[in-house]
N, C-alpha and C positions, 0 to 999 in steps of 0.2 A: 531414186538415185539422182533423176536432173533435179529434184525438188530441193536435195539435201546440199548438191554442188552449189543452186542459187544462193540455199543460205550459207553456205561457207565466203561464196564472193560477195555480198552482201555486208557480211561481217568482215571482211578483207579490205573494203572500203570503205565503212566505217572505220573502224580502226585508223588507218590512212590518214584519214581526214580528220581525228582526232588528235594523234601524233604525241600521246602522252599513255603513261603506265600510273596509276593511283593505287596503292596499295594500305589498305587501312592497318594501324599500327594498334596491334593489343599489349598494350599498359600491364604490364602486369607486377605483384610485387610478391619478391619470396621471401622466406624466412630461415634463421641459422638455429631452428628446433623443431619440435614436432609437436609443438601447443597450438594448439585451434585457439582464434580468439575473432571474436565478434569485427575488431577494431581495425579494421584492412586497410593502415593506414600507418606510415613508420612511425614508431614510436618506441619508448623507453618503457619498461614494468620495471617499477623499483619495489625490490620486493627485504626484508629480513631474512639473510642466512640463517642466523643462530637459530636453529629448532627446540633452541633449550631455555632461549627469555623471548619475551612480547617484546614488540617494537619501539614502548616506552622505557624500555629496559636500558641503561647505558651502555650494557654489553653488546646491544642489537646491532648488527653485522648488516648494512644495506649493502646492497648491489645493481646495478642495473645491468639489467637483460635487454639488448636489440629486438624488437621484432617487426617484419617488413619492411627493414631497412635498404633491401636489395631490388632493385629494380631492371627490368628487362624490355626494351623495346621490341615487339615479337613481331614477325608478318610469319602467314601459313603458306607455302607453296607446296606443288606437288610435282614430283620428279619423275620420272622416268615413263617408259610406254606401258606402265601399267597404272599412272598418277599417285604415288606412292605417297599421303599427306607428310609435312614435315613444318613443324614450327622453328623458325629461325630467332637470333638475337640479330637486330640490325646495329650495323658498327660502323660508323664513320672513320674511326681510327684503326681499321683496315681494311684491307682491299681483295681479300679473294675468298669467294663463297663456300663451305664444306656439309658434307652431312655424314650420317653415321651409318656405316651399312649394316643390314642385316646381322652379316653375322659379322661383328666386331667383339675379337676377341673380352677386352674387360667385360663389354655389357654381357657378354654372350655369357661369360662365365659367375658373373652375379647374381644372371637369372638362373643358373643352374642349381646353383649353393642354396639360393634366396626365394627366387622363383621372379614373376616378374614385380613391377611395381604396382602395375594397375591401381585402385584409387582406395586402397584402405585406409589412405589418410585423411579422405576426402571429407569433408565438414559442409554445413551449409552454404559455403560460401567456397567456391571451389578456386579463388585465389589463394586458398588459404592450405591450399592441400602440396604443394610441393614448399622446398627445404634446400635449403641451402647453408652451407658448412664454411666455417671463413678459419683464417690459422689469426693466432696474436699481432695484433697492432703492433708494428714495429716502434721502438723508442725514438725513432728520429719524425714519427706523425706526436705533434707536441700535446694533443688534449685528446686521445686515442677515440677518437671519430671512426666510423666506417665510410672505405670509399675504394671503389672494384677498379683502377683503370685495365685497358684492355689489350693494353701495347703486348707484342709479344715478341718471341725473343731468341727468334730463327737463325737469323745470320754469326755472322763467328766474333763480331765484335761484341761485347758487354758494356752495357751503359754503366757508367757513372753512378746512375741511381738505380741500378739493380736490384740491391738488398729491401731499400722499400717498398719498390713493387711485390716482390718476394715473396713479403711479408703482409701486400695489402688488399691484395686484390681478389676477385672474385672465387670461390674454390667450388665451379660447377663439376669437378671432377667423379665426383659420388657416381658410381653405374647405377646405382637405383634409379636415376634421374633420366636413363637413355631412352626407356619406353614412352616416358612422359613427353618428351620432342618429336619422337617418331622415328622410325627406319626410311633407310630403302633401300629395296631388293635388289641391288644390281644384279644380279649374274640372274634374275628374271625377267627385264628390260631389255627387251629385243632392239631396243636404238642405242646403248650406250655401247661407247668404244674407250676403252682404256688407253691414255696414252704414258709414253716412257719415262715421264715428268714425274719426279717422286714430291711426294707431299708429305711435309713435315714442321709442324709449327712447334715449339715449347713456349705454354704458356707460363706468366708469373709464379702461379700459384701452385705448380707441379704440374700440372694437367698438362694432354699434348694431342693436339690432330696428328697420326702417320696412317700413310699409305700414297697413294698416287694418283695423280691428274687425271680425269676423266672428261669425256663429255657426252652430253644427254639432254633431253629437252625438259625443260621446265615450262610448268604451266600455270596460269593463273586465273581462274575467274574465266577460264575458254578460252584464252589468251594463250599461244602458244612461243615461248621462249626457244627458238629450234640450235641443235649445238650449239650448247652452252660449256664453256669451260668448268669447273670447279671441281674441288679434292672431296676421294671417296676416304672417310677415317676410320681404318681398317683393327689400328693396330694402336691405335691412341685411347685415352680413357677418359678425354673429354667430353662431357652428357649433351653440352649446349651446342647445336649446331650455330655456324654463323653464317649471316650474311653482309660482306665484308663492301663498302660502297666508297671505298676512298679511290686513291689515285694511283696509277701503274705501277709507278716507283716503288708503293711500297708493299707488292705484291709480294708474296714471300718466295715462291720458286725463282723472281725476279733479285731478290736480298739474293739467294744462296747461287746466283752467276749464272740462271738459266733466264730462257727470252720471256721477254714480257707477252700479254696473251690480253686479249679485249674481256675484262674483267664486268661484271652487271652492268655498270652504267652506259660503259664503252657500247658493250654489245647489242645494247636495246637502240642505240644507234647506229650499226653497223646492219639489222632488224631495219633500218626504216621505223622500226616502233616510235623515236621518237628525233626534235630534229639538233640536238643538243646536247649535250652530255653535261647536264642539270640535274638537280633535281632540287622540292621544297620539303622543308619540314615544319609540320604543325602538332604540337600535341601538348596543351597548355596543362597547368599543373590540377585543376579540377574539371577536367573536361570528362566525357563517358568515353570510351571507349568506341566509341560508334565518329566521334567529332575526329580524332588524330588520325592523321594520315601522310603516307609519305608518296610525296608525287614526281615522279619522274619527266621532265619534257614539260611541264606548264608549275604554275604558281597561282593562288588564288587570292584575289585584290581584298576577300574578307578576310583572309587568315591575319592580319597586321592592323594596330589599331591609326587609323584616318589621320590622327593628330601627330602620331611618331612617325607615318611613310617609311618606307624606305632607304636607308641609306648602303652605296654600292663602295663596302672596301678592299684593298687586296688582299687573295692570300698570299703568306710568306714561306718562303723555303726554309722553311723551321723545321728542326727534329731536337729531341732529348739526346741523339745520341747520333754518332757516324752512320752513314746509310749511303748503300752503291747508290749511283745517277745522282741530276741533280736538284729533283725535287719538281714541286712540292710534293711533300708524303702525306700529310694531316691538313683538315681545316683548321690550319693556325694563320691568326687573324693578329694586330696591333692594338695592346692596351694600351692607351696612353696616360688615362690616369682613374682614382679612383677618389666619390665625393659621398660621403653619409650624412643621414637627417637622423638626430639623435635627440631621447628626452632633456637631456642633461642641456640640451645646445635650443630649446623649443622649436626641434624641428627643422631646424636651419638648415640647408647646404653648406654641410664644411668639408673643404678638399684634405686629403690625407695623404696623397700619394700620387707624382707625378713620375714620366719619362715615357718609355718604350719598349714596353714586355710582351712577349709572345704568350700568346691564349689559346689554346689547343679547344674546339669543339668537339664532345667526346660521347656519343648516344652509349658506349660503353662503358661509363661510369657516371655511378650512381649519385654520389656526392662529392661535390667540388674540393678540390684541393688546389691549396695558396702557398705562397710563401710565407713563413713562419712569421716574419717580421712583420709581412699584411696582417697574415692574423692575429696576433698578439694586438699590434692597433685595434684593431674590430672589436676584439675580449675588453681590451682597457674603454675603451671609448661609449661601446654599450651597456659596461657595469657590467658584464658576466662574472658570478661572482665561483672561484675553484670549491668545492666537495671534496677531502678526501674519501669522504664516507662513501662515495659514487665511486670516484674519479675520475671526475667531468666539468666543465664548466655549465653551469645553470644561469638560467634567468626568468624570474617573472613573466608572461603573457602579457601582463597590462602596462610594461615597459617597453615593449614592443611592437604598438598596434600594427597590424598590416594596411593602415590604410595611411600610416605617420611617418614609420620610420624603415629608410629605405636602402641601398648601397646601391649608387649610380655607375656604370662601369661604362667610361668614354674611350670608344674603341673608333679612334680619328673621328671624333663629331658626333660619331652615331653614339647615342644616349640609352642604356639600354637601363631600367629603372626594376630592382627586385627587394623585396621587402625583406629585411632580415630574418625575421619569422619563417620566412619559405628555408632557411639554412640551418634552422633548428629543430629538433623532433618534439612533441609533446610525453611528457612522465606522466606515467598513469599510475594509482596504487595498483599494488599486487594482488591487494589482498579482496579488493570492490571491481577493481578496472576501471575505476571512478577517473576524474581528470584532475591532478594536484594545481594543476592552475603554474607550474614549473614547465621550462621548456630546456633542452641541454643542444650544447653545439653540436653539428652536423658535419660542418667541416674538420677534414685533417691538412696538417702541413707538413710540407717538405724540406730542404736544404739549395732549392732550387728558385732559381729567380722565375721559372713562364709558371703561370696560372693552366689550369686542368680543369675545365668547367664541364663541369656532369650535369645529370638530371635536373638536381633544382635551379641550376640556372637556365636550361633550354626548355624549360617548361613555361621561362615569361619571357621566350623571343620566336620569333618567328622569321626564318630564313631561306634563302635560296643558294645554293653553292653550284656555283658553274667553275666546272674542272675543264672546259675548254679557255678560258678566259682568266682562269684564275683570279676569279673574283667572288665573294660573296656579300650580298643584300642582307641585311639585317633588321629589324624593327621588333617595337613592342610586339606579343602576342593579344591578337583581339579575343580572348576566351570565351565572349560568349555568342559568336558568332552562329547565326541559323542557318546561313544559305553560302552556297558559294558562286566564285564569281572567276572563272578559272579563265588565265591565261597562256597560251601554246607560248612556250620559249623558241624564239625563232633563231634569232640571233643578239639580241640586245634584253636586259630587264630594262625594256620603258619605262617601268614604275620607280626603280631606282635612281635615286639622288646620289651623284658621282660623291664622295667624300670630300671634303673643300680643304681638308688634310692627308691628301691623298699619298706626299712624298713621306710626309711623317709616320715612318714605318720603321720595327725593328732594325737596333742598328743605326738609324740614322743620328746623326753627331756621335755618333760613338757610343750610342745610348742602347744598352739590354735589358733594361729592367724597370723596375718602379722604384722610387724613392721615395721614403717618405717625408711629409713637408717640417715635422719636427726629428730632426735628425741628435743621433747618439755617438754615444762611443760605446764598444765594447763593452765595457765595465757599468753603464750606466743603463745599456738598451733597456726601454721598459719593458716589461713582461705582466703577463697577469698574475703570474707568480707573484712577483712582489709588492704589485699595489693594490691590489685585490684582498680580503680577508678570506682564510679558512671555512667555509661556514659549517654548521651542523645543522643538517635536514631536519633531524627531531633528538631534541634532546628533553631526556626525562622530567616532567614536572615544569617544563618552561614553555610547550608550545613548538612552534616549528620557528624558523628566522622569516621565510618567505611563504608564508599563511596557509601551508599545507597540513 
């Protein structure tokens, strides 16, 4: 007993003296079918409908099929006094942590129908073994791209862009999917207490967390979270548990007029755990799964490449839509303009688009989403050339080296550099799973002037967001980083370089948005539609147009 009390005080002052939470982040990517495939990696199968001609056939019907187009930021925590495992989606863009209890009515009654899910779909490669199910691209995303954001849609006002979301976003609602996250037992956890606080998210896609506020300890790695706030989802048919890391305001029992409550970040500060209400994120776009990590209370000086440093800009009291208090609710930061190196141009920096547009950071969404008019530039400027035969925009690989051609996104100073290529998916045949040497857009757009940067673009930055300070640090990601070099946030990011465009923030001269530097009218805006040719992937007796 004294031996075991030393090592708890022992570990009690470690801890202390470390003053940070580091929680490794598992990458994971799912799929909207139940085909196993080698290639664990988003991409397009274009494959021939018509089961009744070969593919040189003129009749031949292509399609292309997503697959691992969806991605999930996961951390594993364990809940209650019996450590109940549970894999999370981590979510910047919101703020209160949920998990799925034991007996939750949808899952409970899917396993009954069904039985559980357990791994019969499991393949050699066990990212390959869970599924995910998405509804129709809505007609206002202009080149029907996939991209999940994560907003949701609790309180009594409706956004503006409602019906996009609606229509775009993630559909983990499937019960088959509840066992694959994990339970927890509550009414077997002898620490948790229910409180009066009902819990009730509706998310975009149908899906919904209901039931009510609890608290319980979470644990990590020995690490003990003690009353912790967060919703038990009782009565909802939501499979993915979250874990929500934004900011008070946009706490959802706090939307629907109840009190605000010391949400993850808060609370691990309120712990002593850490001395800040920080945290970093690292998790570059080819890195293993063992490198990403998200750290609470310190920043590590290798996770950022030496040459880009650090630059510290504000965030803004940006939302898509009316929200009680006054902010901030998301990490929305200031674009101020946007400059690409194109074949067409040898490569050059050419600006496209200047002003001061809000950019939402979004670990829950998978693929970035623009303004229409951005992306239309981007389609024209890079040569993507439209496919009815897809229904996609395409492009060549060798049009777009990753090491050439880039889109710079200057967000007050800070230079954040991603290669086009990371915004596109690779086409594989159907029928080989060969590589066609074709790559198709990634991105979808909106009717909305802020930017919605998802995975492939947090994949080549590396950040710190301090929600005491309302500021967040920026820089390249160093991906191939071996060691790290971890700093306790005390009270200031040292390393960061204040922005030297500091006032230059949404809003300011009356400016919301981006413009772009060749401007139109109406009637005239370019589109890819019109300057772009039709092509045909393969047409009988002639070859393909782009060497597939």
């Amino acid at each position: 007993m004294r031996v075991q009390s030393l090592i708890n005080i022992l570990a009690y002052i470690a801890l202390s003296e470390s003053s940070y939470l580091k929680l490794p982040i598992i990458k994971k990517r799912y799929d909207n079918s139940n085909i196993q495939s080698h290639f664990n990696e988003p991409h397009y199968i274009i494959k021939n409908e018509n089961p009744f001609v070969k593919r040189e056939h003129p009749d031949a019907d292509f399609e292309l099929h997503a697959k691992f187009n969806q991605l999930a930021y996961n951390v594993e925590l364990e809940i209650g006094s019996n450590k109940d495992e549970v894999t999370l989606l981590i979510d910047t863009a919101s703020s209160d942590m949920f998990v799925n209890d034991v007996n939750n009515l949808p899952c409970k009654q899917y396993e009954e129908e069904e039985g559980p899910s357990g791994d019969e779909n499991d393949g050699s490669d066990n990212d390959s073994a869970i599924y995910l199910k998405k509804r129709d691209v809505s007609e206002k995303s202009s080149c029907g791209a996939i991209s999940y954001p994560q907003f949701d849609y609790s309180a009594q006002q409706i956004p503006i862009d409602y019906d996009y979301y609606m229509n775009l976003t993630q559909n983990i609602a499937d019960p088959s999917l509840c066992s694959t996250f994990g339970y927890f037992s509550s009414e077997n956890s002898t620490t948790m207490n229910k409180l009066e606080t009902p819990f009730n998210i509706a998310y975009g896609d149908d899906s919904s967390a209901i039931g009510s506020m609890i608290t319980d300890n979470v644990y990590y790695n020995g690490i003990e979270i003690s009353n912790f706030t967060f919703g038990l989802n009782t009565d909802g048919n939501r499979a993915g548990p979250v874990l929500g890391i934004g900011y008070k305001d946009n706490q959802n029992s706090y939307q629907n007029g109840y009190d605000q409550y010391s949400s993850f970040p808060y609370h691990l500060k309120d712990l002593g755990l850490i001395n800040k209400v920080a945290y970093s994120f690292y998790a570059p776009y080819d890195s293993s799964n063992s490198n990403a990590q998200l750290t609470f209370g310190a920043y590590d000086k290798n996770g950022y490449l030496p040459k880009s440093g650090l630059t510290k800009v504000p965030i803004i009291k940006y939302s898509p839509r009316n929200k009680r208090g006054s902010g901030p609710y998301y990490l929305s930061i200031t674009l101020n303009s946007i400059s690409i190196t194109t074949q067409s141009n040898d490569y050059k920096s050419e600006l496209i688009a200047t002003g001061n547009a809000a950019a939402i950071l979004d670990t829950g969404t998978t693929a970035t989403v623009l303004p229409y008019y951005i992306l239309n530039e981007l389609l024209v400027k890079y040569n993507f050339k439209w496919s009815s035969q897809v229904s996609s925009y395409i492009i060549s690989e060798k049009e777009i080296p990753k090491d050439k051609a880039f889109i710079t996104f200057n967000f007050q100073n800070a230079l954040i550099k991603v290669p086009i290529i990371d915004f596109t998916y690779p086409i594989l045949d159907g029928e080989t799973l060969s590589n066609t040497g074709l790559r198709s857009i990634s991105i979808s757009s909106f009717d909305n002037d802020y930017f919605l940067l998802g995975d492939d673009f947090l994949s080549n930055i590396y950040f710190i967001a301090d929600l005491e300070s309302n500021e967040l640090s920026i820089g390249q990601v160093n991906p191939q980083k071996s060691s790290e070099s971890l700093v306790i946030i005390e009270s200031e990011i040292n390393d960061a370089v204040q922005s030297s465009n500091w006032d230059q923030v949404y809003g300011y001269n009356g400016i919301t948005n981006l413009k772009l530097k060749n401007t139109y009218t109406v009637d005239d805006l370019k589109t890819a539609d019109n300057v772009t040719e039709n092509i045909q992937l393969y047409v009988a007796g002639a070859g393909v147009d782009l060497g597939w």
